[in-house]
Each structure stands twice: as structure tokens, then as C-alpha cells.
C-alpha positions, 0 to 999 in steps of 0.5 A: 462501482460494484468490486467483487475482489480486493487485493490486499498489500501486506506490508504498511497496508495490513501489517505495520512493517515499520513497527516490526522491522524496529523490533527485529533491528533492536534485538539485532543491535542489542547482540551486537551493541550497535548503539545509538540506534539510529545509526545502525538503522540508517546503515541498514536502511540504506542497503535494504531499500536500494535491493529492494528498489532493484527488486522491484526492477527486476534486477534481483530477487528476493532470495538474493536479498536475504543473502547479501543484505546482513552480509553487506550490513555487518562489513559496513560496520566492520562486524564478523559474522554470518549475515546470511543467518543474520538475516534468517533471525531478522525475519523470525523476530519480524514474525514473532509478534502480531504486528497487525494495524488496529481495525485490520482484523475486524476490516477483514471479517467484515468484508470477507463475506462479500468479497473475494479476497486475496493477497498480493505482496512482495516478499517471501513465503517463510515471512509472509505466511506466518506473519499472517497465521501470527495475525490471525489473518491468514484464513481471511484469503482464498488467495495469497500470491508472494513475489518469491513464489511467481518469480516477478515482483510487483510492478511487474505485470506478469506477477498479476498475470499469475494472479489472474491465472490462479482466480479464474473467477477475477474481472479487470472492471470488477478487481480493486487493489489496495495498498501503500506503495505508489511504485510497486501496487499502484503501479502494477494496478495501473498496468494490469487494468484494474482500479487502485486505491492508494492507501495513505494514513500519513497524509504524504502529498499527492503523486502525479501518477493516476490512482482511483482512491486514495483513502487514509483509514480502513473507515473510507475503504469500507465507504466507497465499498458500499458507493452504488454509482460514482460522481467525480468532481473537480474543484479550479480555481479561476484564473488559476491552473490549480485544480484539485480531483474528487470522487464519491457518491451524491445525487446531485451536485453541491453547492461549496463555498467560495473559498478553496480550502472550505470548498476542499473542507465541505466536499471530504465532508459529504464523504468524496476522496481524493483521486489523481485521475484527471477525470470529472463529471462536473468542475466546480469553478471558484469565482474568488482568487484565493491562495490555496 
């Protein structure tokens, strides 16, 4: 497959959001002399992820966030302040420093001259851009499409429906988004049409849901980049329900060894991904019982 643009997630996908939100909090904690650290992370943690999960829902927006996450903090832990400019000093730390993932700018500078690039990330504007322009990153995109701006956030279809909207030169077949998150860019990929690519650098188990790639380094995005005509090849086990899903590029098909894990050895080895899309052009069926 020949893709012509690429979407891009920013967060844990082109910038280490973890690493950045850990240096923000520290500063935060320091001021007030929340110690240890994880719990004041934990309490935070757990008010973040449950508004962002309702954003992703649709319930809230992101502004509503920022308003009410610091605030919500702070009473938690019985601390007298204004969390709403609390929440402003967290987002200016977060974007102080280039929190960018090793490889990325040099991915971008590659890839920039063949393809359209853009982004699409949940978020808001006066935390997205300057991380970005921080990163030196920024000018790599014709396109960068936030949350906070269309309205809708990721899953959401009509966030993707403004993206088509804005690039009039983007085609479903021809379109390829890359992220981390299963729920929000996986997701939304899935409902817009286009292929996604799942990109995992913890090795987390496989999801259940279809995705086309799922890659853990920069490395395999530029190697199925280059591939010209796809094979998808699934490896069972017989007399056994498991089956495990690749794709890649070869003439022909290989001969794997006997043994499961060897099998899934060798097949990563000729350069083929994993993918949860339960398609194939060819099953490879293991005679031998063994444990997976």
C-alpha cells in the first residue's frame, strides 16, 4: 500500500507526554510540599484520566478540564488555592522543555518530503503548538488539527470529518494514522475508514479491536512505508483455536519452523508486523501441538 498522508497523535506518540507531565507535577508538588511523590500523583492521576475519559466521550471539553482538574486536586488534598491558574502553570512547565521521543525529529525530516503530513491530537492550542514549536517540530506539518479548536474529540468521527474538510487533497485508501492510544486514534481511525497503526513501544498485549500495524519504534513506521504490495499471513496452531495475524511484504511464502514461538520468531525476522485484522492471504497451520 502506497500512503500519501500520515497523521500523527502527539502525545506518547511523537512527544513523551509522561515524561513532561512527571516535571510539571514535581515543580507543582515542590510549591506545595506534597511529598512523597507518588502520592500526589496518584490523587492527580486519578482526577485526569476519568475527565479525560469523559472527554473522549464527549461528555466534557477540554477547556472544562483545565478548569475543574486543579481545583478538584487541591480540595483533594485540602490545599487553598486557585487551581484554575494552577492548572495554567502545569501546562507552561509541560511545554518549557523539548519532551520530544528520540529519533522523532530526524523520522519527521525524512518522511516530510514524500508525504503530507499532519497533525491530530486531543488537546488544546496554547499546549499543543508551543510543545510542538519547542520540539522543533512544528513546521514539519501543513496540518495541525486539536480538539479544543474543531470542538469534538477523538474518536469522534466529526473531528475527522474537519480534518477531511481542511486537506482537500486527503483520500480514505491512501490516508494512515499513527498513534498510541487504542480508544481515541485507533478508534477514530477505524470509523473514518482509513488504515492505523497502533504504535506500541511497551510491547502492551494485543487489543481485540482491528488495527492494520502495530509497530514499536519509528524504525518499522519507515519500513512498511517503503512496502509496495502487502502479504498477510496468519500462523494456527493445529487442533488449537490460537492463531496469531502478520503482515509484511515477500514474494513468496516462507517455510517457519514447527514450533510456535520460532515460527512468530522467524516471521518478525523477515520484517512482517503484527496486526489484529483477522484477514490473511495465506494460514500457516503448525503440525506440532505446542504450548504458546
Amino acid at each position: 500500500m502506497q500512503y500519501k498522508t500520515l497523521l500523527f497523535d502527539v502525545d506518547d506518540t511523537l512527544l513523551d507526554f509522561k515524561k513532561g507531565e512527571c516535571y510539571a507535577l514535581s515543580e507543582i508538588f515542590s510549591t506545595y510540599g506534597i511529598t512523597p511523590y507518588e502520592r500526589g500523583y496518584a490523587t492527580y492521576q486519578a482526577i485526569n484520566s476519568s475527565l479525560w475519559r469523559a472527554a473522549e466521550e464527549g461528555e466534557i471539553t477540554v477547556d472544562e478540564i483545565f478548569l475543574v482538574r486543579f481545583v478538584r486536586f487541591l480540595e483533594d488534598l485540602h490545599i487553598q488555592d486557585d487551581g484554575v491558574k494552577l492548572d495554567e502553570r502545569f501546562r507552561n512547565y509541560v511545554a518549557e522543555k523539548d519532551f520530544s521521543f528520540d529519533g522523532c525529529y530526524d523520522l519527521l525530516a525524512r518522511l516530510a518530503p514524500h508525504y503530507e503530513l499532519a497533525i491530530v491530537t486531543n488537546g488544546h492550542k496554547t499546549m499543543q503548538e508551543p510543545r510542538l514549536k519547542k520540539a522543533h517540530l512544528y513546521d514539519f506539518f501543513s496540518h495541525i488539527f486539536i480538539s479544543a479548536d474543531i470542538g469534538v474529540q477523538k474518536p469522534d468521527i466529526r473531528f475527522f470529518e474537519a480534518v477531511e474538510q481542511g486537506m482537500p487533497n486527503l483520500q480514505h485508501e491512501t490516508t494512515l494514522i499513527i498513534g498510541d492510544s487504542l480508544t481515541s486514534d485507533m478508534e477514530g481511525g477505524r470509523r473514518f475508514g482509513i488504515a492505523t497503526c497502533w504504535y506500541n513501544p511497551n510491547h502492551l498485549p494485543l487489543p481485540k479491536e482491528p488495527v492494520d500495524y502495530i509497530i514499536a519504534n519509528y524504525d518499522e513506521l519507515e519500513q512498511l512505508l517503503l512496502w509496495q504490495d502487502e502479504m498477510r499471513i496468519a500462523i494456527a496452531q493445529d487442533n488449537s483455536t490460537e492463531c496469531l495475524y502478520f503482515v509484511g511484504e515477500l514474494q513468496e511464502l516462507p517455510k517457519l519452523a514447527v514450533d510456535f514461538n520460532e515460527a512468530v520468531a522467524e516471521i518478525k525476522a523477515l520484517g512482517f508486523l503484527p496486526t489484529t485484522k483477522q484477514i490473511c492471504d495465506y494460514t500457516i497451520t503448525l503440525q506440532e501441538q505446542v504450548r504458546i
